[in-house]
Biotite code that builds the C-alpha atoms (Angstrom):
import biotite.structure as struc

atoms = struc.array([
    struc.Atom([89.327, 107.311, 74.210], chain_id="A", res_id=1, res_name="UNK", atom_name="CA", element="C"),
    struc.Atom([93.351, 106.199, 74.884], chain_id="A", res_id=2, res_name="UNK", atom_name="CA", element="C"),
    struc.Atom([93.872, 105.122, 78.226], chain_id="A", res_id=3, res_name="UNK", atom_name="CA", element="C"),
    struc.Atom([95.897, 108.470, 78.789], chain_id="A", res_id=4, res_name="UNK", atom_name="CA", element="C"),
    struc.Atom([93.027, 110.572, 78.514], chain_id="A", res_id=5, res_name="UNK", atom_name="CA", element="C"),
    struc.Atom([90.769, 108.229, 80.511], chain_id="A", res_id=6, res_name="UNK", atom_name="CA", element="C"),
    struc.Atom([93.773, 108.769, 82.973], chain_id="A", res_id=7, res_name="UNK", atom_name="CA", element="C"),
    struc.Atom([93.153, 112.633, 83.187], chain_id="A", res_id=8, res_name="UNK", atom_name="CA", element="C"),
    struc.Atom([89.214, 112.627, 82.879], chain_id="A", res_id=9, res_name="UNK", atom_name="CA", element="C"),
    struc.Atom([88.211, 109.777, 85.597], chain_id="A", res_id=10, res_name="UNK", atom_name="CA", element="C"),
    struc.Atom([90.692, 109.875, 87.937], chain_id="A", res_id=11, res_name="UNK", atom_name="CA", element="C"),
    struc.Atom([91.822, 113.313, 87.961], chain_id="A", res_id=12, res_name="UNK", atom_name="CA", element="C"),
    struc.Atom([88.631, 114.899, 86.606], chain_id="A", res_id=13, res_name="UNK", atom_name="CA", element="C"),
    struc.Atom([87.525, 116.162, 90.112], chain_id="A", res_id=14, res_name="UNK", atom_name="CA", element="C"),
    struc.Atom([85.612, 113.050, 90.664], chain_id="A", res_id=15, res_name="UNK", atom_name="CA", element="C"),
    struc.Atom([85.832, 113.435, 94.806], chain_id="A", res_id=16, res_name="UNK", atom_name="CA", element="C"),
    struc.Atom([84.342, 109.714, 95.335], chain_id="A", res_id=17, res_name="UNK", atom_name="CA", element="C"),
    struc.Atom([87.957, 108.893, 95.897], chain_id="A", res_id=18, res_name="UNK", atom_name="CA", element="C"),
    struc.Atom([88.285, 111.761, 98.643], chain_id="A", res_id=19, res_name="UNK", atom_name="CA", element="C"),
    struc.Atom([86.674, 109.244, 101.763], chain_id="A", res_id=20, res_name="UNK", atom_name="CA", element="C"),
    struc.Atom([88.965, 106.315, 100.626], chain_id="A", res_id=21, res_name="UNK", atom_name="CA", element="C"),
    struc.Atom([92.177, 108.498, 100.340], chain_id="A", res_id=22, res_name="UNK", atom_name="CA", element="C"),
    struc.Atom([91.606, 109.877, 103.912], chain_id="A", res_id=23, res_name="UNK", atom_name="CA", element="C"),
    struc.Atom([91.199, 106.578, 105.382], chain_id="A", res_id=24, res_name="UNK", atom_name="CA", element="C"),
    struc.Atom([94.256, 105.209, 103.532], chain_id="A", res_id=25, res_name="UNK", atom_name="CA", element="C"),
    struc.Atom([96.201, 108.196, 105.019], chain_id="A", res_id=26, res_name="UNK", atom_name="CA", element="C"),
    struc.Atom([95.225, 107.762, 108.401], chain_id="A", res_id=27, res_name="UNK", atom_name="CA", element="C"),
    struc.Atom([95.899, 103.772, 107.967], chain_id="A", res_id=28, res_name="UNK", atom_name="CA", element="C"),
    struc.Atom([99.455, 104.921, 106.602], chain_id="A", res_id=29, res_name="UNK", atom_name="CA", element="C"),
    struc.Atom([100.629, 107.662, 108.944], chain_id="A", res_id=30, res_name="UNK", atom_name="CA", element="C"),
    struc.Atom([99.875, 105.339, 111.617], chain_id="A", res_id=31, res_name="UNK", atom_name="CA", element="C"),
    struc.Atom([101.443, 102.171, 110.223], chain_id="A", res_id=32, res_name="UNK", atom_name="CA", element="C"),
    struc.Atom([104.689, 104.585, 109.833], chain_id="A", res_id=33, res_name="UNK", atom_name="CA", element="C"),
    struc.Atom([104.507, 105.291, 113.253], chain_id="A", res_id=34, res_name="UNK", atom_name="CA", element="C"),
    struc.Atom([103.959, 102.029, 114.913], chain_id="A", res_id=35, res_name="UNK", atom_name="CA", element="C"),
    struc.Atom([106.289, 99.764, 112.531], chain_id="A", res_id=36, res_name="UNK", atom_name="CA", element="C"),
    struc.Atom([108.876, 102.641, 111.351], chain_id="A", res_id=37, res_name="UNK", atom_name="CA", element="C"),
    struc.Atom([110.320, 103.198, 107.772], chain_id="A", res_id=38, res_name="UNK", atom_name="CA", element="C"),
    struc.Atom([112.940, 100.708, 107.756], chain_id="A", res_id=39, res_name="UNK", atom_name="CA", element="C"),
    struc.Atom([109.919, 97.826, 108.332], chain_id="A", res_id=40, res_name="UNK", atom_name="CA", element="C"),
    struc.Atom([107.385, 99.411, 106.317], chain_id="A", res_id=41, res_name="UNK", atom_name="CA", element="C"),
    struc.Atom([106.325, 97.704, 103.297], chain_id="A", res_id=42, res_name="UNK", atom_name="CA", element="C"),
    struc.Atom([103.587, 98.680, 100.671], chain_id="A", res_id=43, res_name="UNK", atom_name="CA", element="C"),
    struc.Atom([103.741, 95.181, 98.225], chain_id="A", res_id=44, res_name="UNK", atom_name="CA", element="C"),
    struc.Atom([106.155, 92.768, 97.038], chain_id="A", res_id=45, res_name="UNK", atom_name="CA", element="C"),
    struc.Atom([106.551, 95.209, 94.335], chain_id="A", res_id=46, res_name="UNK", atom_name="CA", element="C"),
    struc.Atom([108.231, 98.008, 96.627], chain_id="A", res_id=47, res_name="UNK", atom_name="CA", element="C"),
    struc.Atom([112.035, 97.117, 95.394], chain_id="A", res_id=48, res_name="UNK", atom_name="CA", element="C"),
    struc.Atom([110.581, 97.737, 91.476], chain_id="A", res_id=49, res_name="UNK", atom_name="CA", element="C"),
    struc.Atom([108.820, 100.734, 92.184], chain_id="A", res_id=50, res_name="UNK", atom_name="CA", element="C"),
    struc.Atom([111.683, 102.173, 93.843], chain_id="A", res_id=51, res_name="UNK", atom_name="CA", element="C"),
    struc.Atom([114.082, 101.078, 91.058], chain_id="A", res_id=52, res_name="UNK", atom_name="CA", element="C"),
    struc.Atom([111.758, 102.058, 88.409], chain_id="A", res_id=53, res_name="UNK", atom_name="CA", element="C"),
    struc.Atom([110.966, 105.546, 89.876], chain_id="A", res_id=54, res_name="UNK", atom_name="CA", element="C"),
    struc.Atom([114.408, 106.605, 90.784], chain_id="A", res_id=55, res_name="UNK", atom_name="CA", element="C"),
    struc.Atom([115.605, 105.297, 86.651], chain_id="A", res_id=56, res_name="UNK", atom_name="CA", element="C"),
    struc.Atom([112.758, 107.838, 85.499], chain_id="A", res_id=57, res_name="UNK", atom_name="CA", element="C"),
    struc.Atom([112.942, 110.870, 88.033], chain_id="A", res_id=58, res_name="UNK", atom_name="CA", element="C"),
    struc.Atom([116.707, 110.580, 89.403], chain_id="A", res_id=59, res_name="UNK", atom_name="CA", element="C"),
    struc.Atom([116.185, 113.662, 90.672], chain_id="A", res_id=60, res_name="UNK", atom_name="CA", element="C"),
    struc.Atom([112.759, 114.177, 92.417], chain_id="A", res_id=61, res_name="UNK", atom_name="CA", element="C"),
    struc.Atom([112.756, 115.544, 95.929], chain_id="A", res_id=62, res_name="UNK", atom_name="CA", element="C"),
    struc.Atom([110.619, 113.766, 98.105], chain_id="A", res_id=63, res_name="UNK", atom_name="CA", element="C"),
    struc.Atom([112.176, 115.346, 100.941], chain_id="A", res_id=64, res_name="UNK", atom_name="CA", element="C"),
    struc.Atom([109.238, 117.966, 100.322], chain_id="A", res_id=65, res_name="UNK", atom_name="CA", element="C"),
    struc.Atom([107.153, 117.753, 97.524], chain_id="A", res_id=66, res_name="UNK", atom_name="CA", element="C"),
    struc.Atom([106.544, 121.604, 96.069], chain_id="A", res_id=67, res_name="UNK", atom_name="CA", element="C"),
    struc.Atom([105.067, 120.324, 92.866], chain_id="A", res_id=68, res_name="UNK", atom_name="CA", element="C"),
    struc.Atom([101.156, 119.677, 92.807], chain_id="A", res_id=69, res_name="UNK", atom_name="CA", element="C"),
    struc.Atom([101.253, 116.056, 91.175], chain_id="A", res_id=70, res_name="UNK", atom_name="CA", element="C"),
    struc.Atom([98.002, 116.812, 90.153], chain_id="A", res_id=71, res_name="UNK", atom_name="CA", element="C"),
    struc.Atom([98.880, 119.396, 88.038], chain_id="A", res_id=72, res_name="UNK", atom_name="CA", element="C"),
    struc.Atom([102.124, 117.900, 86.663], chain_id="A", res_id=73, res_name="UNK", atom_name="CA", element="C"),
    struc.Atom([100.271, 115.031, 85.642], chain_id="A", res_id=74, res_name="UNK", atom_name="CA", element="C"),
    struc.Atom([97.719, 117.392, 83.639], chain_id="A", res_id=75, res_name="UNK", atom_name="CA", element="C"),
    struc.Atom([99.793, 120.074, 82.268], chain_id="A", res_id=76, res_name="UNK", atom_name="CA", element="C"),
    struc.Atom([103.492, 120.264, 84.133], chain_id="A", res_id=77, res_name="UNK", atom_name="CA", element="C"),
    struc.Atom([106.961, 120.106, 81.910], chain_id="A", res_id=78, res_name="UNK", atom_name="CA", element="C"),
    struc.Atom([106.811, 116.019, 83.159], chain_id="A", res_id=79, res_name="UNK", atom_name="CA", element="C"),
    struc.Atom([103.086, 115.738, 82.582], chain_id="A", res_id=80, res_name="UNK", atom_name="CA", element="C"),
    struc.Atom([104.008, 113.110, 79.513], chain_id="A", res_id=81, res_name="UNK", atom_name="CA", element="C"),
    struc.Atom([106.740, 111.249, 81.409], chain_id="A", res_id=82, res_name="UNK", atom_name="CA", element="C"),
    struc.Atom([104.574, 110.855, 84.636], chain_id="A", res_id=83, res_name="UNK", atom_name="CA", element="C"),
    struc.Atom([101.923, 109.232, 82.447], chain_id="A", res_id=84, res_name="UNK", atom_name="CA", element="C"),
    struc.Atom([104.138, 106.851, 81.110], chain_id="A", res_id=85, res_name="UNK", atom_name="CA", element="C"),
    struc.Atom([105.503, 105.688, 83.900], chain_id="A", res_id=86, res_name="UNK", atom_name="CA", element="C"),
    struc.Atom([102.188, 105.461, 85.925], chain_id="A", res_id=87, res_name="UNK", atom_name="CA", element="C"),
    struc.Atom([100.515, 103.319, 83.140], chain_id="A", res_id=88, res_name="UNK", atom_name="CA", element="C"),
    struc.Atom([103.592, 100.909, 83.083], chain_id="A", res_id=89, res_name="UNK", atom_name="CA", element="C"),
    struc.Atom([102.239, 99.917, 86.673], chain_id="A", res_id=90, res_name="UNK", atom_name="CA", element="C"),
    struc.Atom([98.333, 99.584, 85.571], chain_id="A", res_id=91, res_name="UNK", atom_name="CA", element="C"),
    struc.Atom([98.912, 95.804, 85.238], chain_id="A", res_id=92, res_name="UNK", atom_name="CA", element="C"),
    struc.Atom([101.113, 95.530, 88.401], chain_id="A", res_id=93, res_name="UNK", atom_name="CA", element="C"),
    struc.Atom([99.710, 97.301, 90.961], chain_id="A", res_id=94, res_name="UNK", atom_name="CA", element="C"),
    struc.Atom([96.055, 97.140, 92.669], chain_id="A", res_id=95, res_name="UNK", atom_name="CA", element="C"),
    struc.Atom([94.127, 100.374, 92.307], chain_id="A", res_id=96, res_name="UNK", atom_name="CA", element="C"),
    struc.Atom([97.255, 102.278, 90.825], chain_id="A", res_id=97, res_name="UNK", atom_name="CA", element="C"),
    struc.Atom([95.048, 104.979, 89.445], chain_id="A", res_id=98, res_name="UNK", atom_name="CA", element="C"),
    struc.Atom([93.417, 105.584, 92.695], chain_id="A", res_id=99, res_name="UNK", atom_name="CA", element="C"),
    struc.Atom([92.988, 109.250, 94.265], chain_id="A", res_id=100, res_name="UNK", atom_name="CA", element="C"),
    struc.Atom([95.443, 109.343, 96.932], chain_id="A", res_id=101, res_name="UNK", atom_name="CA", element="C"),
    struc.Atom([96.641, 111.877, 99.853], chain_id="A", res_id=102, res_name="UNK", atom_name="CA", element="C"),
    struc.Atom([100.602, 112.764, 99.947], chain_id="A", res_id=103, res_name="UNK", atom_name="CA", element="C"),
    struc.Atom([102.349, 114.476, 102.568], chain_id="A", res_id=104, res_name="UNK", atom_name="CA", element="C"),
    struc.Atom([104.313, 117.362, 100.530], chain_id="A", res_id=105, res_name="UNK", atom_name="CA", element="C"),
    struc.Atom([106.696, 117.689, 103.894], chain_id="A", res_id=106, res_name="UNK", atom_name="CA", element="C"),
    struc.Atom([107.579, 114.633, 105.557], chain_id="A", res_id=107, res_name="UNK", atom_name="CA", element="C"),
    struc.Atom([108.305, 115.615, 108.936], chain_id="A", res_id=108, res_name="UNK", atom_name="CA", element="C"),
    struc.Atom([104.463, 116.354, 109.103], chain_id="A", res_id=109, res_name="UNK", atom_name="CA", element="C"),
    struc.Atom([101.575, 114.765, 109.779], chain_id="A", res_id=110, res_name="UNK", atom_name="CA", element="C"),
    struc.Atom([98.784, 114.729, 106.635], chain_id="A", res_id=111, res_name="UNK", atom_name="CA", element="C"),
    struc.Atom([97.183, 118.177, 108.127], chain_id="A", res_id=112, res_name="UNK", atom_name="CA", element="C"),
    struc.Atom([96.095, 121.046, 106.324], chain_id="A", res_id=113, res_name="UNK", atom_name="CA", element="C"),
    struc.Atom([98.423, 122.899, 103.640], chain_id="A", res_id=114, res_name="UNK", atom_name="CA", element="C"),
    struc.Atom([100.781, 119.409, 104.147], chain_id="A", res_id=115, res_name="UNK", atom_name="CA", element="C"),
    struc.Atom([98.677, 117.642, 101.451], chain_id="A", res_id=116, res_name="UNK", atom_name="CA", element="C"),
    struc.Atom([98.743, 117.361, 97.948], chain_id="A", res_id=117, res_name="UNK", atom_name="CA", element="C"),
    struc.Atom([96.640, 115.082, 95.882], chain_id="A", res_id=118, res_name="UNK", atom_name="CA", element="C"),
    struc.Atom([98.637, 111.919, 93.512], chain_id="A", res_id=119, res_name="UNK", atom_name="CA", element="C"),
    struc.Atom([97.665, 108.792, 92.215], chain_id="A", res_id=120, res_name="UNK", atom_name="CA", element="C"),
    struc.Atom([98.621, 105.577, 94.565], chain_id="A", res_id=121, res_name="UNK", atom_name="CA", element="C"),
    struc.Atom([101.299, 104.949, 92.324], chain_id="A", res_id=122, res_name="UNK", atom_name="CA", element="C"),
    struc.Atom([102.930, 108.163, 92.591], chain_id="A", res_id=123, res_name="UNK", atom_name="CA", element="C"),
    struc.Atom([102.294, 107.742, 96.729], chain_id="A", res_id=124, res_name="UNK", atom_name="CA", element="C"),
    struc.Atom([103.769, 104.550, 96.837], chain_id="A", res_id=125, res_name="UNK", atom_name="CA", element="C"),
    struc.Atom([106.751, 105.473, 94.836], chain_id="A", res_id=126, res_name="UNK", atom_name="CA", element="C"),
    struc.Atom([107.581, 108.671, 96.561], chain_id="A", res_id=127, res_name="UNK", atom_name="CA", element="C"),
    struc.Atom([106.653, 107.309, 100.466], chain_id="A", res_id=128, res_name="UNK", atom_name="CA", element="C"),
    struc.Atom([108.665, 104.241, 99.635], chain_id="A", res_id=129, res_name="UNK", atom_name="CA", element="C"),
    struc.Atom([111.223, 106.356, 98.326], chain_id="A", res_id=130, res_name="UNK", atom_name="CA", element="C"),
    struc.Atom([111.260, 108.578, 101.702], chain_id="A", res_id=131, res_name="UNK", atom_name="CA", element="C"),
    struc.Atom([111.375, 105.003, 103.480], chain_id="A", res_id=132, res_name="UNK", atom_name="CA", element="C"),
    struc.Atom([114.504, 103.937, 102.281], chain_id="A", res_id=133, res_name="UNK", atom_name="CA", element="C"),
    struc.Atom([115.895, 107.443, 102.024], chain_id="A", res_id=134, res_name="UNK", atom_name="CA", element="C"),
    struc.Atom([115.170, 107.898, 105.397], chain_id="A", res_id=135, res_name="UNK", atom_name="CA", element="C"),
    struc.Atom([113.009, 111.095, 104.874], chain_id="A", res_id=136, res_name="UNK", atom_name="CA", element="C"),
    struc.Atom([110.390, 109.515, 106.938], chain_id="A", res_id=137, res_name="UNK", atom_name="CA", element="C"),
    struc.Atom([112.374, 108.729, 110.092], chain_id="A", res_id=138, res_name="UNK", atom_name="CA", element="C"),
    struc.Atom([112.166, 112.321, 111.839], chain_id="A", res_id=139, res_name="UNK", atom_name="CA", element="C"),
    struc.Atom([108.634, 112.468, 112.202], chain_id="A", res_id=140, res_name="UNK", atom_name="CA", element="C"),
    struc.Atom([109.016, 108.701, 113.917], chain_id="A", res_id=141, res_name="UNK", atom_name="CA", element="C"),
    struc.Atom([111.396, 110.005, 116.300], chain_id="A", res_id=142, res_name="UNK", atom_name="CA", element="C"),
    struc.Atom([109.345, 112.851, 117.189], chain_id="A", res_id=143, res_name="UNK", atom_name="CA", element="C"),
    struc.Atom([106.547, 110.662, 117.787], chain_id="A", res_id=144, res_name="UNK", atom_name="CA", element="C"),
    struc.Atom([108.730, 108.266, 119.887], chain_id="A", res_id=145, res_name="UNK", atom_name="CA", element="C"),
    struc.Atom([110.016, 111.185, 121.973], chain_id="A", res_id=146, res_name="UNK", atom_name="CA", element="C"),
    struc.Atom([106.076, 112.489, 122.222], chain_id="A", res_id=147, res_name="UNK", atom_name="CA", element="C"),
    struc.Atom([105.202, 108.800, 123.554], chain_id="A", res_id=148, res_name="UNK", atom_name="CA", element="C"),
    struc.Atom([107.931, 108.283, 125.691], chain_id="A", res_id=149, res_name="UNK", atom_name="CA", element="C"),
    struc.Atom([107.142, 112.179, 127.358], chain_id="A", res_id=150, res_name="UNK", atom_name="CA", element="C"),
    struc.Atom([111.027, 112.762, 126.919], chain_id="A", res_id=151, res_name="UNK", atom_name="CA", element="C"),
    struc.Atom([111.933, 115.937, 126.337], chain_id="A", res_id=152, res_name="UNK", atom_name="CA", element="C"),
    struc.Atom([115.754, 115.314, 125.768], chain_id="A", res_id=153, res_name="UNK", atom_name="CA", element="C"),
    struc.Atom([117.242, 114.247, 129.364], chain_id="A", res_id=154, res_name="UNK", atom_name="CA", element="C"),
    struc.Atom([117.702, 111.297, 130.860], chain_id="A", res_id=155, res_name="UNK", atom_name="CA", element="C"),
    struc.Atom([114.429, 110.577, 132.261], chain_id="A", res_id=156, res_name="UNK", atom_name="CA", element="C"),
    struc.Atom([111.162, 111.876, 131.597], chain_id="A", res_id=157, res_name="UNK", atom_name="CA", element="C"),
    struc.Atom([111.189, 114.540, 134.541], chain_id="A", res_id=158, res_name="UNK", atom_name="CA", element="C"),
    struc.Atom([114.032, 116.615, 133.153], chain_id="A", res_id=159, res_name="UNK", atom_name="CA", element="C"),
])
């Protein structure tokens, strides 16, 4: 069996061991975001590469709000060949790159229902890292700021 279709049978075969892990890992990262912001945020030494890598093979990939189901692009989508490539170039790089993970399609939302999509942690940590230094992921830290602070706009809190 090639590694590809190992790829598509164990890790997105609807194996849902990975479900628990991915939950906790999106709680852990939605919370990180919050606390240390986007512009402090780092994922691994390797977060420059990633980001340089992913942008050279999808210049054009929103992840200002996801609308494709990675899942599916990685089985069957128009990019279903070039996603597998570039995921397995990072299978020697990066810890538990093949790993079910949870992926906020919108940004400005919290990882709630219908705001979800599954990936593999390399797609995650191309695309959050990606919203990081695109600054896609600063709204939702503002809004969690201004939801902290109990500011609704004025110049104190009891405006």
């Amino acid at each position: 069996m090639s590694i590809e279709d190992k790829l598509m049978s164990s890790v997105l075969g609807g194996d849902a061991d990975w479900l628990p892990k991915a939950f906790s890992q999106a709680q852990i990262h939605i919370k990180l975001l919050l606390a240390v912001g986007p512009d402090e945020l780092k994922f691994s030494p390797l977060d420059e590469a990633i980001y340089q890598s992913f942008r050279r093979e999808f210049p054009i990939f929103e992840v200002g709000l996801v609308e494709d189901d990675l899942h599916e692009a990685m089985q069957t989508g128009n990019a279903s060949k070039q996603w597998i490539d570039w995921v397995l170039e990072w299978k020697d790089k990066v810890k538990d790159w093949d790993q079910g993970s949870l992926l906020r399609k919108d940004p400005n939302q919290d990882y709630i229902s219908g705001n979800t999509t599954f990936c593999i942690r390399i797609q995650f940590l191309a695309i959050e890292i990606a919203r990081n230094k695109e600054k896609f992921n600063h709204k939702i830290v503002e809004e969690a700021q201004k939801q902290a602070s109990g500011s609704s706009g004025g110049c104190c809190s009891r405006c």
